[in-house]
Every structure is written in C-alpha cells, then in structure tokens.
Rosetta silent file (secondary structure, phi, psi, omega in degrees, C-alpha in Angstrom):
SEQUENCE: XXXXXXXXXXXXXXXXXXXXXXXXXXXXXXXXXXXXXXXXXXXXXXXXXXXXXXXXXXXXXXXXXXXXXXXXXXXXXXXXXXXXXXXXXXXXXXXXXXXXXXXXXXXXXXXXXXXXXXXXXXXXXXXXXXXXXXXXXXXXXXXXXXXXXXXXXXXXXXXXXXXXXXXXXXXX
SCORE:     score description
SCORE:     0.000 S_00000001
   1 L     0.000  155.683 -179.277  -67.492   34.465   19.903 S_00000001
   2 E  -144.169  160.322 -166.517  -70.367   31.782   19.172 S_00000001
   3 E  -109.768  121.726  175.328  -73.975   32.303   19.137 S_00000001
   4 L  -123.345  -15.195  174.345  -75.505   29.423   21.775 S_00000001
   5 L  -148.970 -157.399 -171.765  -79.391   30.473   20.902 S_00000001
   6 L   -81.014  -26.388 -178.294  -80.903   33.100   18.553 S_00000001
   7 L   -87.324  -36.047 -174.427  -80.558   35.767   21.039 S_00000001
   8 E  -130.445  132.372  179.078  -77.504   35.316   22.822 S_00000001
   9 E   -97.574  154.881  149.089  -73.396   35.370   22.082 S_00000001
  10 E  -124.054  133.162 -173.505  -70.652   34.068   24.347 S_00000001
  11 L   -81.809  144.746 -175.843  -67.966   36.597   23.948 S_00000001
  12 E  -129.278  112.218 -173.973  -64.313   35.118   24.616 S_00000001
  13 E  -132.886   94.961 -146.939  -62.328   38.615   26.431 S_00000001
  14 L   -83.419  -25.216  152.438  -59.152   38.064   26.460 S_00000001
  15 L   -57.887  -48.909 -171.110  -58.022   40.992   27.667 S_00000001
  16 L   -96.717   12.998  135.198  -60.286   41.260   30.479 S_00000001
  17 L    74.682   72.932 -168.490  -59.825   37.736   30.621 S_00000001
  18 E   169.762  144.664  176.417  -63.219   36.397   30.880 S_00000001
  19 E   -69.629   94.521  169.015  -66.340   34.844   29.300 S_00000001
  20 E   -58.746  157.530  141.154  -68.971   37.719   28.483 S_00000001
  21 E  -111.858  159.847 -178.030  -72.922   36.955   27.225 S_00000001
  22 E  -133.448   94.035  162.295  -74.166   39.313   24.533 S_00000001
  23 E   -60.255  123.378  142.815  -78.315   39.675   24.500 S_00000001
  24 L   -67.610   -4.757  175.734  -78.340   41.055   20.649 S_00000001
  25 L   -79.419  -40.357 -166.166  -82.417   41.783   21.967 S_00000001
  26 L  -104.163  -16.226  179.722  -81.055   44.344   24.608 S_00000001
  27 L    76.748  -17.033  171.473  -77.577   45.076   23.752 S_00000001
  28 L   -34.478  165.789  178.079  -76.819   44.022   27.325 S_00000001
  29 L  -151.231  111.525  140.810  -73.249   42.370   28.208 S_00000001
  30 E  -123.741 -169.780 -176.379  -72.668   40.421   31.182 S_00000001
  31 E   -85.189  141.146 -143.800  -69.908   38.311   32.893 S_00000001
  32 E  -144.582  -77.620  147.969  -70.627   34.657   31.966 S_00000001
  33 E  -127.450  156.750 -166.362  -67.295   32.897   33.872 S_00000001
  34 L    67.258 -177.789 -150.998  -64.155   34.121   35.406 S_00000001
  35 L  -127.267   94.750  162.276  -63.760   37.719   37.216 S_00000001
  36 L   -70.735   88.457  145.652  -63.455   40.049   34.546 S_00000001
  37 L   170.332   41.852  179.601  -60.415   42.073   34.431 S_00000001
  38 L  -130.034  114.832 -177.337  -58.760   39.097   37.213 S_00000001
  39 L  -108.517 -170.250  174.462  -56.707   37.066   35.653 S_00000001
  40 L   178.403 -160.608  174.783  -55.609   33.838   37.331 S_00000001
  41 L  -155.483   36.267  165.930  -55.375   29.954   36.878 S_00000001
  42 L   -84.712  112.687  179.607  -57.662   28.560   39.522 S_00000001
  43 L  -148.840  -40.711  169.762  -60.354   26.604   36.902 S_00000001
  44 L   -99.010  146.628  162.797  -62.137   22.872   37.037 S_00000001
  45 L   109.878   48.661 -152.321  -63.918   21.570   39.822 S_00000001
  46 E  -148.829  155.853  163.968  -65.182   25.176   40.223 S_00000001
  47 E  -103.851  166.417 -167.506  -68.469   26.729   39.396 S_00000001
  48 L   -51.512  -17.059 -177.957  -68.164   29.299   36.221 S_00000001
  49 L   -85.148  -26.457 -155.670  -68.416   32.404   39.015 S_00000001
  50 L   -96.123  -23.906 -179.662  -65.244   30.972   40.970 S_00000001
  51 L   -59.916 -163.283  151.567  -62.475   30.666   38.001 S_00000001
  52 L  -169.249  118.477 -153.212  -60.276   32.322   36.978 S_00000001
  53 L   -79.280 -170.907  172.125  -59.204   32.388   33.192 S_00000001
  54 L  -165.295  119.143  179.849  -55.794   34.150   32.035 S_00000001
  55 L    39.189   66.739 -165.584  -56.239   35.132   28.590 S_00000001
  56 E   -72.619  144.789 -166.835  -58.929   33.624   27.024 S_00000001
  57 E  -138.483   -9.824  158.391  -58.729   33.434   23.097 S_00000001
  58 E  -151.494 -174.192 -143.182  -60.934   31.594   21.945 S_00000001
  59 E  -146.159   73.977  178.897  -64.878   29.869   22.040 S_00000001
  60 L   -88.519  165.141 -169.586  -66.937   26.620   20.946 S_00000001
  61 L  -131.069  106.271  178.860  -70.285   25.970   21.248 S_00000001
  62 L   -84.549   11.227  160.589  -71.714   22.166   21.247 S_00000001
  63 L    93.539   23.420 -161.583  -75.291   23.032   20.103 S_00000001
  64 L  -151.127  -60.418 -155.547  -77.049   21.712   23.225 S_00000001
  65 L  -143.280  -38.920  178.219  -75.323   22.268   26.943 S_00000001
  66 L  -103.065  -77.237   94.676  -71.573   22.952   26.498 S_00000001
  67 L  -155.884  117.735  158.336  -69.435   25.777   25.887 S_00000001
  68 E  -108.608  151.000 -152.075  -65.494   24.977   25.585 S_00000001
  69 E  -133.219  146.036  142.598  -62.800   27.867   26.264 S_00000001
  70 E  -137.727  143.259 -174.984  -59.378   27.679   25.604 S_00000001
  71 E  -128.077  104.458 -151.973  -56.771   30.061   27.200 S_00000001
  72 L   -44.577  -18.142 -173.915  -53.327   30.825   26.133 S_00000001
  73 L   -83.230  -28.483 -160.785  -52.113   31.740   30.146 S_00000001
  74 L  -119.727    7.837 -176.288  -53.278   28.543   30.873 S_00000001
  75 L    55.541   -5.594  175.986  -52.269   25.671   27.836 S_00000001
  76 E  -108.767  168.017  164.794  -55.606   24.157   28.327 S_00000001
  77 E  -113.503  160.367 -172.753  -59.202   23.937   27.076 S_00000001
  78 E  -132.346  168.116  174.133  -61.712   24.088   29.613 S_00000001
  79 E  -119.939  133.645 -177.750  -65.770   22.691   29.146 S_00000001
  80 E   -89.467   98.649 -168.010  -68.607   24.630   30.550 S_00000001
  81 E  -105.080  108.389  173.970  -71.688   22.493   31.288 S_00000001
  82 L   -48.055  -41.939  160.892  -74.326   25.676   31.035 S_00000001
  83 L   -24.978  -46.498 -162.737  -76.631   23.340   33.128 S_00000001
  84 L  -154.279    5.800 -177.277  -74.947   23.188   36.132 S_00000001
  85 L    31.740   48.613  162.680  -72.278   25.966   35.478 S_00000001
  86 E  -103.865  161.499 -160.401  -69.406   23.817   36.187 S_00000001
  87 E  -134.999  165.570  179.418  -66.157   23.749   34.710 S_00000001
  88 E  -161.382  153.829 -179.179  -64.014   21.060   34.294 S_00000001
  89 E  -101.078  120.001  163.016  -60.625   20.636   31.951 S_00000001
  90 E   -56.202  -59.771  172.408  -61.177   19.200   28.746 S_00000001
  91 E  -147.479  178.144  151.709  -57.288   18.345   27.854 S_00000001
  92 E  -106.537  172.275  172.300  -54.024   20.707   27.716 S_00000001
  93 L   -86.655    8.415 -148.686  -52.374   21.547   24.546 S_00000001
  94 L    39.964   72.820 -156.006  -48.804   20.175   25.108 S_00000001
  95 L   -18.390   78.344  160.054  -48.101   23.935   25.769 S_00000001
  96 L  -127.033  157.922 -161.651  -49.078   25.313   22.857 S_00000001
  97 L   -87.644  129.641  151.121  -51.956   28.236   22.639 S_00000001
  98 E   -66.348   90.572 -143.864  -55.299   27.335   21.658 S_00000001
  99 E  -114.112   -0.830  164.095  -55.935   29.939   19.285 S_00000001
 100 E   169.155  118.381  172.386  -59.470   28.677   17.980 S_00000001
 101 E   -88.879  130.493 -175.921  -61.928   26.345   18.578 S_00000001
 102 E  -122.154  103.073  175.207  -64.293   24.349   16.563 S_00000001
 103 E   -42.267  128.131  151.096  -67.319   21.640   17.623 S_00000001
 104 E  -107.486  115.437 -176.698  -67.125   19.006   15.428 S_00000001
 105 L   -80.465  -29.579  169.851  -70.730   17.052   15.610 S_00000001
 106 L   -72.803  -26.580  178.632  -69.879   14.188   13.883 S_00000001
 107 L   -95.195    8.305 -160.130  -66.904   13.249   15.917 S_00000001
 108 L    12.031   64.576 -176.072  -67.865   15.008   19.147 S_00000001
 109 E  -139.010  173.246  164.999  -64.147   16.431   19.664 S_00000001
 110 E   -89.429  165.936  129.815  -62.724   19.928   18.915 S_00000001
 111 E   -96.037  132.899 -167.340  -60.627   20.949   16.419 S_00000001
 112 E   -85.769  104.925  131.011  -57.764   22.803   17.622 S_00000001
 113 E   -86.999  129.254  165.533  -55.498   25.752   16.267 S_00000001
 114 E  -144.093  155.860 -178.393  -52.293   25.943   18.152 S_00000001
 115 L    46.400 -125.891  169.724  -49.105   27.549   17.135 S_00000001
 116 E  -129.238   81.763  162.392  -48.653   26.686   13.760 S_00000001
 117 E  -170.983  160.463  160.115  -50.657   23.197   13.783 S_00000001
 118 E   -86.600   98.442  173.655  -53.867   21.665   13.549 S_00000001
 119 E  -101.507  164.470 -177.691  -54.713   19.912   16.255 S_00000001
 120 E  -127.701  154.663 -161.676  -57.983   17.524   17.531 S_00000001
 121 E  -124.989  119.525  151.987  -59.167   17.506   21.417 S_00000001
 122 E   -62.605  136.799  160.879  -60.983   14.028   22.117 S_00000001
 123 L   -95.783  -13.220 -160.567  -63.468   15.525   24.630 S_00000001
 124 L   -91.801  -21.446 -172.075  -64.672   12.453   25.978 S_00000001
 125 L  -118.560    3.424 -174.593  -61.126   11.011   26.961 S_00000001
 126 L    48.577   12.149 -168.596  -59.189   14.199   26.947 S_00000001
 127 L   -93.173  119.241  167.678  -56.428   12.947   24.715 S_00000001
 128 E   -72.788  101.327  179.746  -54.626   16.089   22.361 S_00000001
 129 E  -101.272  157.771  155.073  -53.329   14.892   18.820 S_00000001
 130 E   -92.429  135.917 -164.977  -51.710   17.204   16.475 S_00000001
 131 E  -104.674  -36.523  173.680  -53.244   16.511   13.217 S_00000001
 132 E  -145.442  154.675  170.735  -51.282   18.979   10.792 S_00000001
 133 E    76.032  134.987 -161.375  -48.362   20.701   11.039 S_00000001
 134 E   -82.233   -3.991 -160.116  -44.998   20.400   13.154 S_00000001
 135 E    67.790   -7.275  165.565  -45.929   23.361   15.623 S_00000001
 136 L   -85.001  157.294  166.078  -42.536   25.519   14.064 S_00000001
 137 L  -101.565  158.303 -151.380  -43.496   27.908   11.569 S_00000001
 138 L   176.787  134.464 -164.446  -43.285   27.095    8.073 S_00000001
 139 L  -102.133  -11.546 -165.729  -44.774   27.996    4.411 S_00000001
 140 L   -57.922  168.055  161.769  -44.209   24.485    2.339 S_00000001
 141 L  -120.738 -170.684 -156.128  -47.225   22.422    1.433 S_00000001
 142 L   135.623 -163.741 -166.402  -47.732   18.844    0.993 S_00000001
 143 L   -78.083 -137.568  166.674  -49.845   16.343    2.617 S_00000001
 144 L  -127.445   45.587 -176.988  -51.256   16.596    5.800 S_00000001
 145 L   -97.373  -85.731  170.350  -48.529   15.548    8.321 S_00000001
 146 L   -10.771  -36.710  159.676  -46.187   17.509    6.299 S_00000001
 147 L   -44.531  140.981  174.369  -48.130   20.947    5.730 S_00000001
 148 L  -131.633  136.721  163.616  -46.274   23.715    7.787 S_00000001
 149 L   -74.581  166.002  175.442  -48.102   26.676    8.930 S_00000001
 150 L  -154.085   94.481 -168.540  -47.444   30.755    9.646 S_00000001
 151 L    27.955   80.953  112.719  -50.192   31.204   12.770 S_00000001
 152 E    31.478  113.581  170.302  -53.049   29.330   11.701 S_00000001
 153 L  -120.449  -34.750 -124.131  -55.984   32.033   12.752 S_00000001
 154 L  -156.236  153.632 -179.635  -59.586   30.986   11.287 S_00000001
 155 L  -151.763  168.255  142.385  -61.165   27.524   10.549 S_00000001
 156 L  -145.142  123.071  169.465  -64.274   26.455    9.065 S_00000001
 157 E   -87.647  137.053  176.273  -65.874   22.729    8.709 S_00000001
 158 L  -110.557   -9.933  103.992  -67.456   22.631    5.446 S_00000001
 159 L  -114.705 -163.311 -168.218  -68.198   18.727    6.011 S_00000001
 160 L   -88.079   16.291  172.821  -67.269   15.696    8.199 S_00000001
 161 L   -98.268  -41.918  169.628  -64.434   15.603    5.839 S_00000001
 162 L  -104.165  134.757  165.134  -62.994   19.234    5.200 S_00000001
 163 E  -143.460   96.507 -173.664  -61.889   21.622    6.973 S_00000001
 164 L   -68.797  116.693  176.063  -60.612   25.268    5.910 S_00000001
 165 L  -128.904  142.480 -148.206  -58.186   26.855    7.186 S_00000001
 166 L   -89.052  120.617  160.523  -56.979   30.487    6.937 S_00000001
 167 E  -105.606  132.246 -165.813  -53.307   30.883    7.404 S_00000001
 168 H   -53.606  -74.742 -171.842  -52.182   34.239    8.230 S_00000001
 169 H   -55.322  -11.894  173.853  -48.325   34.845    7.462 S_00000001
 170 H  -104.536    4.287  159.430  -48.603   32.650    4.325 S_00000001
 171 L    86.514   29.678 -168.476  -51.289   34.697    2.855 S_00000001
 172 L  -122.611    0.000    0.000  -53.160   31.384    2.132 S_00000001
C-alpha cells in the first residue's frame, strides 16, 4: 500500500485481485482499478474500470500523477496515470514476480523485487535490468552482481545511493 495524499491509501488486493482506495478520514474502501474479486489479464490501452489484474502484489506511488502495479499472474508492471485513469504497461519482468515496488525520484525508474533479485524498471523506455542477484535462491554475500538472495520481501531508499533490503529466508 502507498499513501498518494494525506488522506488517501492505494491498497494493492491481491487476493481479490484489484487496486482498492482507503479514505483514513472516513474509513471508506473503494475499487480503484480492476473488478474486484475478477481476475484476468486484459490491462493497457484500457481505462482503470476495464482491466483486469490477476494477483496484484505490490504498489508505487510517483508523488504527483502515477501509480505503478505489478502483478505476479501477469509478469508485468503496469502505470496508472490518475489523471486520465489509463493504464498502460510499464515493462515485464522476464517472468519473474514483482514482489515490491519502489519510486525512485532521482532516477525516475522503479526498483524492482523479483524472485530472489534486485531489479530496476526504466519507466520511460520500459527496459528491465536485474541489478542484484542471479534470480535462484541463495544465502552467500559479496558484491553486488554476486549477492544471492532467499525472497527478497521489503526495500527502503535511504538515499540516491542506498538501498535496504530485507531478505526473508536469510534472516538478513
């Protein structure tokens, strides 16, 4: 989930396999995109009422207009322009699940968990790199081609330099 103003979350519900809003003034919930509890793979060129997600798992926020989704049913990320409620596909993952996303404002791309790697989403060109990690799981450490992961879950940027990330299965 992300926070897009002071008032309002967008919930990523992967079961019911759709994008929720959350008023925190009213406690309300509504359906945001896709047909919640429908799951499907119809998704860009679509407006946000017309998709249809398949297991959505995770949720960025670009501070201004877009909202990006990524959904493990579907190998891709998709971008939300709030504006005009259209969807469109940011890249695929080289099927692997997007398992959490993160705006990065200086570089205006995501960062990517998938499998057990760190990956980066160009947004403007759509090109998918993997950045750490071979996608097999794996506990050594080492630099950061070389690092091997055990499901990657949690990220944080702490500058335009670092970025922490919580790996589950290696307890690090």
């Amino acid at each position: 989930m992300v926070y897009i103003n002071s008032s309002t979350l967008v919930i990523d519900n992967s079961l019911r396999h759709c994008l929720e809003l959350f008023d925190v003034t009213t406690a309300e919930m509504t359906t945001y995109a896709g047909v919640c509890g429908t799951s499907g793979s119809q998704l860009t060129g679509h407006r946000i009422d017309d998709i249809r997600l398949t297991s959505v798992i995770s949720v960025a926020f670009d501070g201004s207009h877009m909202i990006y989704s990524s959904s493990s049913g579907q190998y891709k990320i998709i971008g939300i322009n709030m504006t005009s409620d259209m969807v469109h596909e940011v890249c695929g993952t080289g099927g692997m699940h997007g398992k959490s996303l993160l705006f990065d404002q200086s570089s205006q791309s995501l960062f990517v968990l998938v499998n057990h790697a760190i990956g980066k989403a160009d947004i403007s060109t759509g090109q998918f790199t993997v950045l750490s990690g071979s996608g097999s799981t794996g506990d050594s450490v080492g630099d950061l081609r070389t690092t091997e992961y055990s499901f990657p879950f949690n990220m944080m940027q702490v500058n335009a330099s670092t970025l922490l990330v919580s790996d589950r299965n290696n307890d690090r």
